[in-house]
C-alpha positions in Angstrom: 21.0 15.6 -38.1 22.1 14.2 -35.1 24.2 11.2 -34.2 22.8 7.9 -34.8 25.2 6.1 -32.9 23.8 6.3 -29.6 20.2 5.0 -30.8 19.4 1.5 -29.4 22.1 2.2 -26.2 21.5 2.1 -22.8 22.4 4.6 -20.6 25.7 3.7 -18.8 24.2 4.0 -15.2 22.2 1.3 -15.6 22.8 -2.6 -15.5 21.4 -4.4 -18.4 23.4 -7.8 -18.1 21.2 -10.5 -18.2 18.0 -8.4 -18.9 15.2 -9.3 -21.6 14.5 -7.2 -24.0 11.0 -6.5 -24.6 9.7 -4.9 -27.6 12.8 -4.0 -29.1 13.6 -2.1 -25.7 16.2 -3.1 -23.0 14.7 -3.6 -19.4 16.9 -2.8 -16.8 16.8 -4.6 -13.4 16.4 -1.6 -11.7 13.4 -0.5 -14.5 11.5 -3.6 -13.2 11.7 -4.1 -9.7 10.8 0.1 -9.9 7.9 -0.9 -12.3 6.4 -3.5 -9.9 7.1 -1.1 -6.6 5.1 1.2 -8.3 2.2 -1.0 -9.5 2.2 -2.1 -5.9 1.5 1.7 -4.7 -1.0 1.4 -7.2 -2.9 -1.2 -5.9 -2.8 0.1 -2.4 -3.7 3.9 -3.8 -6.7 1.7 -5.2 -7.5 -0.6 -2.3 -8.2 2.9 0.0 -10.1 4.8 -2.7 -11.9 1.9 -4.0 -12.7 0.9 -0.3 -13.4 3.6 0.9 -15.8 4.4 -1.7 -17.9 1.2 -0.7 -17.7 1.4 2.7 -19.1 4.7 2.5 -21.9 3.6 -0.6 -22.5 0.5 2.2 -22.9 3.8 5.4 -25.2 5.8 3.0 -27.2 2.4 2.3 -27.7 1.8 5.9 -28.7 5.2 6.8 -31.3 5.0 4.1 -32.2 1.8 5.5 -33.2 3.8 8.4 -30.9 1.4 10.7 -30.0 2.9 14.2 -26.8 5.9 12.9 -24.9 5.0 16.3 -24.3 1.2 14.9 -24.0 2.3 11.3 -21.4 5.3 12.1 -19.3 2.6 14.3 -19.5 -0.4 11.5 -18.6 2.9 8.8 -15.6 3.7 10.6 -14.5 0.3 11.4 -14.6 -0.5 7.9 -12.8 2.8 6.9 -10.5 2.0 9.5 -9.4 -1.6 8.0 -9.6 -0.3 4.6 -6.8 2.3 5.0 -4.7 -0.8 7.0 -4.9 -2.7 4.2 -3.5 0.2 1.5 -0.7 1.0 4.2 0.1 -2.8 4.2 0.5 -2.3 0.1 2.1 0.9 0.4 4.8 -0.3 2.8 5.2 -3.7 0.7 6.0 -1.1 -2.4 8.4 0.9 -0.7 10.3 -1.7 0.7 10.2 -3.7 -3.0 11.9 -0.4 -4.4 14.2 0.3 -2.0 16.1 -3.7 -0.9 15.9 -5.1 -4.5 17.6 -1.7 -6.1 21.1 -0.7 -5.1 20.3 -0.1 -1.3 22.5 2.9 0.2 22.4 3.8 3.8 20.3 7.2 3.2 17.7 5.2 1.3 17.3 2.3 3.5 17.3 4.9 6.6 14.4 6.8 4.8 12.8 3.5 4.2 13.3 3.1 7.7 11.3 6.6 8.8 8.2 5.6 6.7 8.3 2.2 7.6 8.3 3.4 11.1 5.1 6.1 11.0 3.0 3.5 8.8 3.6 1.2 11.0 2.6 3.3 13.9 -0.2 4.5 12.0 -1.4 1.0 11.5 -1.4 0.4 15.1 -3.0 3.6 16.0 -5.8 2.2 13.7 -6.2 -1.1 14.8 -6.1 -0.1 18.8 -8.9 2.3 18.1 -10.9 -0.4 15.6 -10.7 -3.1 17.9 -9.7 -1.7 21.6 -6.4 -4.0 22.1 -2.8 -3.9 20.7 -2.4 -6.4 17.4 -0.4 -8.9 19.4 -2.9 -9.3 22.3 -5.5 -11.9 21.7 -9.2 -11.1 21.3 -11.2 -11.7 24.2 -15.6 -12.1 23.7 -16.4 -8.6 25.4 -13.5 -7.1 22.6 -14.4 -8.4 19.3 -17.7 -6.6 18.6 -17.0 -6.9 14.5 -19.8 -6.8 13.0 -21.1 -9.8 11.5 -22.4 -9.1 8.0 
């Protein structure tokens, strides 16, 4: 038999001032903005496997289609390509949700920093080799080739 006074309590370490309680449970601040960081890594986990899994249903369609491979292989990989910008756009929106809106400490906004930094670089990488210019250089006729569907 164990002691009952500690059932219903929050741990110490977290703040519960001010929290709803839902379901007879106490919600931290930190619970929720965690929770919804997390849900937003969810959706961009999803946008990139759910995207890619049409873009490459749409690459197989084509191909059956008998449609020239050279113009099918470029519209795959262009739509590949904006498919994983999109999750890294959720996936840094996520990161940065968990680590501002909870107790920031230098370490954790530095490492927030790093992976801002390489998605950010990867997300450039993608779109300079998607659409042959840098994200803040206008598009000119002979460099936007998207493919009108």
């Amino acid at each position: 038999m164990g002691d009952v006074a500690h059932v219903g309590r929050v741990p110490a370490h977290r703040s519960t001032e001010m929290n709803p309680e839902v379901g007879g449970v106490v919600v931290g601040f930190e619970d929720l903005i965690s929770a919804v960081g997390t849900a937003v890594d969810t959706a961009g986990v999803a946008v990139i496997v759910v995207g890619a899994l049409w873009v490459s249903a749409s690459f197989v369609y084509r191909l059956l289609r008998r449609e020239p491979s050279a113009d099918s292989y470029r519209r795959y990989r262009q739509g590949l390509g904006r498919v994983i910008l999109l999750g890294l756009e959720f996936l840094i929106a996520g990161d940065i949700i968990r680590t501002v809106a909870t107790s920031p400490t230098f370490r954790s906004v530095g490492v927030l920093a790093v992976i801002v930094l390489v998605r950010t670089f990867l997300s450039f990488s993608l779109q300079v080799e998607l659409e042959g210019r840098w994200p803040w250089q206008s598009r000119s006729p002979q460099t936007d080739q998207t493919p009108k569907s």
